[in-house]
Backbone as CSV, one residue per row, in Angstrom:
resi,resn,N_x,N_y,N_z,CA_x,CA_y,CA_z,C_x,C_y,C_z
1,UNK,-77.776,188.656,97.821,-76.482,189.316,97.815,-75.740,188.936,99.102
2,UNK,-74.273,188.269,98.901,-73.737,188.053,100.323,-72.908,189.285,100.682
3,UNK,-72.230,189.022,101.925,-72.224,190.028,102.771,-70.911,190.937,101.902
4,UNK,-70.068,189.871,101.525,-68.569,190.718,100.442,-69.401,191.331,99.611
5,UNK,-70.266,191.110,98.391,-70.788,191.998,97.580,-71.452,193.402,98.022
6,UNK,-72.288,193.025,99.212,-73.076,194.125,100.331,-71.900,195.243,100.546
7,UNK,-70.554,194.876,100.956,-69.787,195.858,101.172,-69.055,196.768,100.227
8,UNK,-68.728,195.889,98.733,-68.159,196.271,97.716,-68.968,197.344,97.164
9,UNK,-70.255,196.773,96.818,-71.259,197.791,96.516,-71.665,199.669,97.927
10,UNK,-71.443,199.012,99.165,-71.755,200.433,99.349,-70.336,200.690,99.921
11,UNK,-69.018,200.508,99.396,-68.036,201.399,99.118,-67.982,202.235,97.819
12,UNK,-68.708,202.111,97.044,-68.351,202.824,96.075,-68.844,204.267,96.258
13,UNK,-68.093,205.314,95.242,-67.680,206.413,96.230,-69.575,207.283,95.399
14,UNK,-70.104,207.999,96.410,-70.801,209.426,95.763,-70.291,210.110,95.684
15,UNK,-69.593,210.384,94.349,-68.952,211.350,93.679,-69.920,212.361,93.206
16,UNK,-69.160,213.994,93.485,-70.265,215.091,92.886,-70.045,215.195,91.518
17,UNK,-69.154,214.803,90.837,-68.857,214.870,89.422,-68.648,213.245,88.696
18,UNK,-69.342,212.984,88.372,-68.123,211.624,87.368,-67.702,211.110,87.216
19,UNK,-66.680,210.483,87.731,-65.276,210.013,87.372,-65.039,209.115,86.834
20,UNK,-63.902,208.439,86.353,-63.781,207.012,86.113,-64.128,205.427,86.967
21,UNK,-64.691,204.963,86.700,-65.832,203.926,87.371,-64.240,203.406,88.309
22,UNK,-63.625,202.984,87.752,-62.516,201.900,88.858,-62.310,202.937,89.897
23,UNK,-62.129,204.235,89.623,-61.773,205.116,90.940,-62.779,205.210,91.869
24,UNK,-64.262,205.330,91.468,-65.621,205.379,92.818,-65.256,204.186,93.344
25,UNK,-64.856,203.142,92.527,-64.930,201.228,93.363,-63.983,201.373,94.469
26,UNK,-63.011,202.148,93.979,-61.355,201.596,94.758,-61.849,202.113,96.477
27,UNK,-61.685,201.577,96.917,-61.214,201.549,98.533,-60.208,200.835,99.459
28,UNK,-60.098,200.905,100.026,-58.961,200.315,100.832,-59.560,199.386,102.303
29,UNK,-59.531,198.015,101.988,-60.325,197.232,102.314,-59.224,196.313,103.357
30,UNK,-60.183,195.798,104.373,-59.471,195.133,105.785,-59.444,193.891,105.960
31,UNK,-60.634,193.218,104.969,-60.831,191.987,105.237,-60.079,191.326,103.037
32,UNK,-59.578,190.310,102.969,-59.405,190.111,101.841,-59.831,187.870,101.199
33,UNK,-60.149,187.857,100.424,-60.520,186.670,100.026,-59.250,185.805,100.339
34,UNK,-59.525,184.550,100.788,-58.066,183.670,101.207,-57.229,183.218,99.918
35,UNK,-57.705,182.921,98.514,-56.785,183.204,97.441,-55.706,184.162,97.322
36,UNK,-54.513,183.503,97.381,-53.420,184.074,96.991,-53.718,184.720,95.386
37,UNK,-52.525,185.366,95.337,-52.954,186.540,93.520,-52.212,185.422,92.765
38,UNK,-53.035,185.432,91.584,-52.074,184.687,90.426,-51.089,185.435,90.334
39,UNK,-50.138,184.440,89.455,-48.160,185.330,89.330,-48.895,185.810,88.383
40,UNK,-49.484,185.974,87.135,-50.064,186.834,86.287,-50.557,187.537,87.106
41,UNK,-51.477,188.274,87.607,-52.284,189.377,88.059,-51.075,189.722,89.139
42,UNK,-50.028,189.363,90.215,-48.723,189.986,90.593,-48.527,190.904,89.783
43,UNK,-48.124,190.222,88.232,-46.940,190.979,87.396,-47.466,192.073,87.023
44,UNK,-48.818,191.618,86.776,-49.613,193.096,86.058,-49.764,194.082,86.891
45,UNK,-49.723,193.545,88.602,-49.401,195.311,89.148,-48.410,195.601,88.876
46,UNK,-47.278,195.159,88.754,-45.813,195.550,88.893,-45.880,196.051,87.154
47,UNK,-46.623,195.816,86.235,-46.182,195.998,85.399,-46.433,197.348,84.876
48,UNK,-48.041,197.328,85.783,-48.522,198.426,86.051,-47.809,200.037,86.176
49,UNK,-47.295,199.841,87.400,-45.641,200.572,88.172,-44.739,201.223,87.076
50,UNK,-44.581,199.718,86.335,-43.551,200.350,85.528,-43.628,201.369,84.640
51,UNK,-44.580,201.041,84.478,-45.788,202.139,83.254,-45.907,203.908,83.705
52,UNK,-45.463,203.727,85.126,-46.071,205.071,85.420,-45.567,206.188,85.365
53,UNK,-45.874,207.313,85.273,-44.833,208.314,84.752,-43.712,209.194,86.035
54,UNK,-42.298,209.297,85.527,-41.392,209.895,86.847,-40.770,210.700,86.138
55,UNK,-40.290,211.389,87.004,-39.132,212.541,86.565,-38.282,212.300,86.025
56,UNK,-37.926,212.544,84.766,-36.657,211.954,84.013,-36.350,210.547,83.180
57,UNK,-37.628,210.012,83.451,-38.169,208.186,83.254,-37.099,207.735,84.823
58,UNK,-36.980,208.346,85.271,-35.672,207.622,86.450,-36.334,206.404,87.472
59,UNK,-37.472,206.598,87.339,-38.246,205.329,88.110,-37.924,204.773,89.390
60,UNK,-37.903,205.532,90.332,-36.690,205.417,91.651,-37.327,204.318,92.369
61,UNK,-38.419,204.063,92.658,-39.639,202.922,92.682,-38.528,201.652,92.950
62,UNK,-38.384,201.230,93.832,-38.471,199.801,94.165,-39.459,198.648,95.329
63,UNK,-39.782,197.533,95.483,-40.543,196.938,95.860,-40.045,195.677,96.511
64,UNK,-40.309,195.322,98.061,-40.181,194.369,98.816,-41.393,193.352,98.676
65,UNK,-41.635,192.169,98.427,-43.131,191.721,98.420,-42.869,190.074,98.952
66,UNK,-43.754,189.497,99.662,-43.788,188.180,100.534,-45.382,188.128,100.491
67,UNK,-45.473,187.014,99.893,-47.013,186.194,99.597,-46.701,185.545,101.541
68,UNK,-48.602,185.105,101.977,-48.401,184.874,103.200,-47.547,183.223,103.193
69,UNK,-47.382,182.769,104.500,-46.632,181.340,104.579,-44.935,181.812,104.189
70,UNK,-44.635,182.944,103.853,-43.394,183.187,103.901,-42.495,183.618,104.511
71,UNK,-41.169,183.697,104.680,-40.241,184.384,105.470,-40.782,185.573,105.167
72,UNK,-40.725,186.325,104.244,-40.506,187.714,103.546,-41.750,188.096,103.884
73,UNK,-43.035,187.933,103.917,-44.013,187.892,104.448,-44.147,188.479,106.135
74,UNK,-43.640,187.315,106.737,-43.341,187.261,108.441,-42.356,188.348,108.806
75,UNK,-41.554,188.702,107.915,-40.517,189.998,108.545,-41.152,191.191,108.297
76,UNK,-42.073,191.128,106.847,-42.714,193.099,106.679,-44.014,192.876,107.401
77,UNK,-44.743,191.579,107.818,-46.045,191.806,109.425,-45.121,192.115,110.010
78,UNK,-43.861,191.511,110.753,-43.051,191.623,112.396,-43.123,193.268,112.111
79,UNK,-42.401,194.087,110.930,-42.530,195.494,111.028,-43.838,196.408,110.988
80,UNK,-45.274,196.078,110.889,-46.138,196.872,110.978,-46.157,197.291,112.473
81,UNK,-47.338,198.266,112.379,-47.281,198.661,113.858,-48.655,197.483,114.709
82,UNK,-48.732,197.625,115.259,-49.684,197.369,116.335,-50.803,197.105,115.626
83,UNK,-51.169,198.298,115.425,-52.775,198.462,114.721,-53.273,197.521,113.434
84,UNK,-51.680,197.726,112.638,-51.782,196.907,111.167,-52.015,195.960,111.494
85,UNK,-51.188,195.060,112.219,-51.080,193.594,112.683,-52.571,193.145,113.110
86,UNK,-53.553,193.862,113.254,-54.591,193.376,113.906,-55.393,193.201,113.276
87,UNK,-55.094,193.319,111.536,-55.880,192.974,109.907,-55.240,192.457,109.374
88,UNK,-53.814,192.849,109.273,-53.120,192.669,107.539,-52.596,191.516,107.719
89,UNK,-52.976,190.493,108.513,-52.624,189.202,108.689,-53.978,188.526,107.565
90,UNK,-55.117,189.279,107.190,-55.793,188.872,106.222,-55.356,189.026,104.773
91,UNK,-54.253,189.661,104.970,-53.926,189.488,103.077,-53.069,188.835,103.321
92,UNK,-53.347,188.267,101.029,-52.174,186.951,100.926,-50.840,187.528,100.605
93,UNK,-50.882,188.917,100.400,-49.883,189.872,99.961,-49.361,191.005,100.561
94,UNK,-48.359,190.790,101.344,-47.658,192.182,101.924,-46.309,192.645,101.243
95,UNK,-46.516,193.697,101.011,-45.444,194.746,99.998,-44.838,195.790,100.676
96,UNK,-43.591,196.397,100.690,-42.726,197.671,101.091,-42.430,198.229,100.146
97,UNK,-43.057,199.693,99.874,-43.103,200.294,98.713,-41.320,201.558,99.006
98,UNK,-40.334,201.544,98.838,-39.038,202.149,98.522,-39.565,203.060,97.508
99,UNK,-38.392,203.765,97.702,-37.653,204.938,96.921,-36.534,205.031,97.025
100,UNK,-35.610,205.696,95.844,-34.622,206.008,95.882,-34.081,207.262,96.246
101,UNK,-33.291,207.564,96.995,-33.212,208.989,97.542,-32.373,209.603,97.215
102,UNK,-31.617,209.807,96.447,-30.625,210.401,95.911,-30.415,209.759,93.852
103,UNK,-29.855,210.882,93.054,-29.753,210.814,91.825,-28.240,209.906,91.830
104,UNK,-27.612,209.804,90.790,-26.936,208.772,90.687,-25.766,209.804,90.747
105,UNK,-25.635,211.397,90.798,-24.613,212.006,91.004,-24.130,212.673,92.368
106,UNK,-25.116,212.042,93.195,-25.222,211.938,94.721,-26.349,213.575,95.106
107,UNK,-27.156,213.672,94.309,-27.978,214.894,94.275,-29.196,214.355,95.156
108,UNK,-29.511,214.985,95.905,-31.364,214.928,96.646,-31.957,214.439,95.499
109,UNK,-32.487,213.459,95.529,-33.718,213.360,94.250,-35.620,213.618,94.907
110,UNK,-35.710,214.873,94.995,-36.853,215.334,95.415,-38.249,214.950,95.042
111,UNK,-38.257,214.547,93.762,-39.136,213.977,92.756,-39.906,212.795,93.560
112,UNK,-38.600,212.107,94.163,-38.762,210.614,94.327,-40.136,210.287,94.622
113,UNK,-40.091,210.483,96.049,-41.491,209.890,96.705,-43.004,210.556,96.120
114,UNK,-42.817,211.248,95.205,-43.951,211.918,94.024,-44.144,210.765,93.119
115,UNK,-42.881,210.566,92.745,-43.117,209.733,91.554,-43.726,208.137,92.520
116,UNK,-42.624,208.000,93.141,-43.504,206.170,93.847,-45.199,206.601,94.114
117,UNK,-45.521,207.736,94.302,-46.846,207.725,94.285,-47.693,207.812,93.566
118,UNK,-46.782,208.396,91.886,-47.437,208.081,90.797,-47.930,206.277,90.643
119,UNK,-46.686,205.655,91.201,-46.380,204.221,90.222,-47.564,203.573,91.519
120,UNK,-47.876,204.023,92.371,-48.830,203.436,93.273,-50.421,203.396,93.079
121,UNK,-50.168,204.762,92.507,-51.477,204.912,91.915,-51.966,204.597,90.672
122,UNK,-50.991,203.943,89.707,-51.358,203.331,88.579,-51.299,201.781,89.030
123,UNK,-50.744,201.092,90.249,-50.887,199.999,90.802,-52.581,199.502,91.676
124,UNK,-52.764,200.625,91.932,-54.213,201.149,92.242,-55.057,200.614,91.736
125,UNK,-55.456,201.179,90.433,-56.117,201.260,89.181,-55.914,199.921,88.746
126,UNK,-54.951,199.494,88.377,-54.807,198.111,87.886,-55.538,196.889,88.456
127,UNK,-55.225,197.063,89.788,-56.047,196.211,90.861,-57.245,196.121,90.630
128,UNK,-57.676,197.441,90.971,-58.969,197.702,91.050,-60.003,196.938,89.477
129,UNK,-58.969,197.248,88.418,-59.471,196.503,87.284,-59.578,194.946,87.509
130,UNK,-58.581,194.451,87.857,-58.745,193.297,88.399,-59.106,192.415,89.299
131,UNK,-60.242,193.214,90.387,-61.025,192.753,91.902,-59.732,192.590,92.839
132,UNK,-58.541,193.257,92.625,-57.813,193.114,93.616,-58.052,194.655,94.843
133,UNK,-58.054,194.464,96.458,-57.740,195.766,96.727,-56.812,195.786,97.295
134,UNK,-56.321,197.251,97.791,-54.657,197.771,98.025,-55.190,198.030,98.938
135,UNK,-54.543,198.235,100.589,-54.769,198.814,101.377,-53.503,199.448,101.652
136,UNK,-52.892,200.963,101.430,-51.958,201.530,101.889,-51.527,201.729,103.216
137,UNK,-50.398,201.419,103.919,-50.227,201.816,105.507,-48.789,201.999,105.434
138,UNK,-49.464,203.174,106.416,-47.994,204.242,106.676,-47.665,203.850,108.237
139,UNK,-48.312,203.083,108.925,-48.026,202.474,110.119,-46.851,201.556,110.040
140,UNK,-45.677,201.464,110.283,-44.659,200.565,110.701,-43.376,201.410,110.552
141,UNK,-42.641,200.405,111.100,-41.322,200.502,111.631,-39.933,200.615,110.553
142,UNK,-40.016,201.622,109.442,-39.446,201.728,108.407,-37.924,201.134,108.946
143,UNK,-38.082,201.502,109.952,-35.785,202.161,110.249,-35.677,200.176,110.560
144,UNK,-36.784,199.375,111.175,-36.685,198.282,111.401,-36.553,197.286,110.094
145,UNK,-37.686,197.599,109.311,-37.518,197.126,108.105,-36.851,197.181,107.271
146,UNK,-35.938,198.510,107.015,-34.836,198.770,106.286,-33.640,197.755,106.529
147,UNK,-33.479,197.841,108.310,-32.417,196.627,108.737,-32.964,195.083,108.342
148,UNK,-34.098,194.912,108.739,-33.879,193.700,108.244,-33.981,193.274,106.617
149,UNK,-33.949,194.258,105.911,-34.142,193.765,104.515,-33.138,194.126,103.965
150,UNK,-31.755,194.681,104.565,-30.302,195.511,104.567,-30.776,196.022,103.098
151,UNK,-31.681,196.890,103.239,-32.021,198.649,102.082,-30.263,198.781,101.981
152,UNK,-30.237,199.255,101.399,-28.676,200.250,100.731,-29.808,202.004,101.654
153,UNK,-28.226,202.286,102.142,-28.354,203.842,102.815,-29.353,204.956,101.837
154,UNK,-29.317,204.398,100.433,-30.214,205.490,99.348,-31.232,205.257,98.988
155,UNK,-31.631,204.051,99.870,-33.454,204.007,99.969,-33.717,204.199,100.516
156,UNK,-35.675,204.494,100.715,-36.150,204.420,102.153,-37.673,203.965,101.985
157,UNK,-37.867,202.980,102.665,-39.047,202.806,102.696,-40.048,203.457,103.033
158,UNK,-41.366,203.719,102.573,-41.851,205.300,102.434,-43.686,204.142,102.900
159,UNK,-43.826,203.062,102.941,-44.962,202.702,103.428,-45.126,201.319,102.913
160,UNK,-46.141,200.644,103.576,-46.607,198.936,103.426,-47.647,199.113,102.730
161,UNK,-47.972,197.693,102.090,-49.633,197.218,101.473,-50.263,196.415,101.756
162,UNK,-51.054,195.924,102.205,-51.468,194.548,102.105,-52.536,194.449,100.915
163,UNK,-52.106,193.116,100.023,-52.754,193.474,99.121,-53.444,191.819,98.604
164,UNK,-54.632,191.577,98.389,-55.793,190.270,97.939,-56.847,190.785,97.239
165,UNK,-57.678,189.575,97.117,-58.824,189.747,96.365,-60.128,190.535,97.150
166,UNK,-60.755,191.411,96.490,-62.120,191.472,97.434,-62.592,190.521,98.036
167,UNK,-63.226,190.841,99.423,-64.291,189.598,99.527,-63.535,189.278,100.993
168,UNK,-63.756,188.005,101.384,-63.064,187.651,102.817,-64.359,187.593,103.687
169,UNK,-63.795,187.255,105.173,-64.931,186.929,106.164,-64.694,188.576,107.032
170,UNK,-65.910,189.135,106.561,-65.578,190.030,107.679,-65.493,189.869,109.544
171,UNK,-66.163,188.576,109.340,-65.653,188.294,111.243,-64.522,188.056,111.701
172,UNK,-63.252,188.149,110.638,-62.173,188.460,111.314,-61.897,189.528,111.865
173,UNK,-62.489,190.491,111.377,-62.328,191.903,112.198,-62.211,192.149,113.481
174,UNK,-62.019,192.918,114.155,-62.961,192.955,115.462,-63.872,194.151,115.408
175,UNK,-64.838,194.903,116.136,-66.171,195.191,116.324,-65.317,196.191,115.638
176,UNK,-64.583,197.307,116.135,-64.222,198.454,115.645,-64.181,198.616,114.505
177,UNK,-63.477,197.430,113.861,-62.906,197.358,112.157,-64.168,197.049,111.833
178,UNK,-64.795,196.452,112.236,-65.992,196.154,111.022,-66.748,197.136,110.597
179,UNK,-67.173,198.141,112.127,-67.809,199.628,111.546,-66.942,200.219,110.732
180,UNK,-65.731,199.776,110.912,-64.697,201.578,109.857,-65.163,200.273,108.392
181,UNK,-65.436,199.091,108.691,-64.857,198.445,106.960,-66.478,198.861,106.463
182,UNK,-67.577,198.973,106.997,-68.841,198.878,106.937,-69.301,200.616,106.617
183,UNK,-68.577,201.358,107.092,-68.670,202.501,107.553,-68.964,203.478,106.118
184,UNK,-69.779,204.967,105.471,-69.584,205.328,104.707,-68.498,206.180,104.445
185,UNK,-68.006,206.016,103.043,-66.517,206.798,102.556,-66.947,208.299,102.998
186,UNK,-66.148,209.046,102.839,-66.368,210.156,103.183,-64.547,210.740,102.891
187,UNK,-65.451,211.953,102.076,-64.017,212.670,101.715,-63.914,214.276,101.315
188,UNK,-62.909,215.082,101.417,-62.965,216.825,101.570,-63.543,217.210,99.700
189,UNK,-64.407,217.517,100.381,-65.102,218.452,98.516,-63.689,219.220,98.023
190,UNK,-63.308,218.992,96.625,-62.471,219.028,95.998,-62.190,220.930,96.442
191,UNK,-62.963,221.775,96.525,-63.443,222.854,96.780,-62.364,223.400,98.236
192,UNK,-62.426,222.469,98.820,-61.831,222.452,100.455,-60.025,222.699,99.811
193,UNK,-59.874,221.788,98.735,-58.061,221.700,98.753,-57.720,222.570,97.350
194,UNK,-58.246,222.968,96.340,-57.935,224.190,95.371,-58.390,225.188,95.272
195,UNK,-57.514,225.930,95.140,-57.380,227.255,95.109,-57.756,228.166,93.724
């Protein structure tokens, strides 16, 4: 067993109940395989997205995305923070996940960033069906990225992805990352957050 399988296998989650097999797999991974995503397996996250359920079907969900070697790429790394930059230079895929912030009659649309987290989490799942992983980060410089990608005033970028295949060299890491990528999941007994 090499060392990518070694890790895939003890991310998967000990769950006290069950669940659906792609959800124990899914983790959010630091190191990623140097294959870029086929434009098929792209579309199927996005198609994924589209699929997912929002308030009203209004789908407020929009998406910035730059495969690496690109401009579009090089401007959403220049906006991570510090910390990101010191991994997500291993995926072939960096994404800015938007919302729309207002209804089309100039109303708060409150829903919004609920629903992009629906369409994220069926982007999730999809991946995960397909050996792709997502790593979500809420680290960067939204108000920076908004300017350079001139957002319209009724979006807002609400977080980054970096997103590839399992697998990769984990010696890109450095020592720290490798314990958190190596490290066991660990998460609040369902018990802790309902009431």
């Amino acid at each position: 067993m090499n060392d990518e399988e070694k890790i895939r296998l003890e991310n998967i989650a000990d769950t006290e109940y069950e669940i659906f097999p792609l959800l124990k797999q899914r983790y959010s991974p630091r190191i990623f395989k140097e294959n870029f995503l086929t434009e098929t397996h792209t579309h199927q996250l996005f198609e994924a997205v589209r699929w997912a359920p929002s308030s009203n079907n209004l789908q407020p969900w929009r998406f910035i995305y730059g495969e690496r070697g690109t401009d579009a790429y090089k401007e959403i790394f220049d906006c991570l923070s510090d910390f990101n930059k010191s991994w997500a230079g291993n995926a072939p895929l960096l994404v800015l996940a938007i919302y729309k912030t207002n209804l089309d009659n100039g109303d708060k649309n409150f829903h919004a960033p609920y629903d992009l987290g629906l369409s994220l989490s069926n982007m999730a799942v999809q991946a995960q069906y397909l050996g792709i992983g997502i790593h979500h980060m809420a680290g960067l410089d939204w108000k920076q990225a908004e300017k350079t990608f001139n957002v319209p005033n009724e979006y807002h970028i609400a977080s980054a992805l970096a997103i590839g295949y399992y697998g990769g060299d984990i010696d890109k890491l450095s020592d720290d990352l490798k314990v958190q990528e190596e490290a066991d999941r660990k998460k609040n007994a369902f018990i802790q957050f309902c009431i």
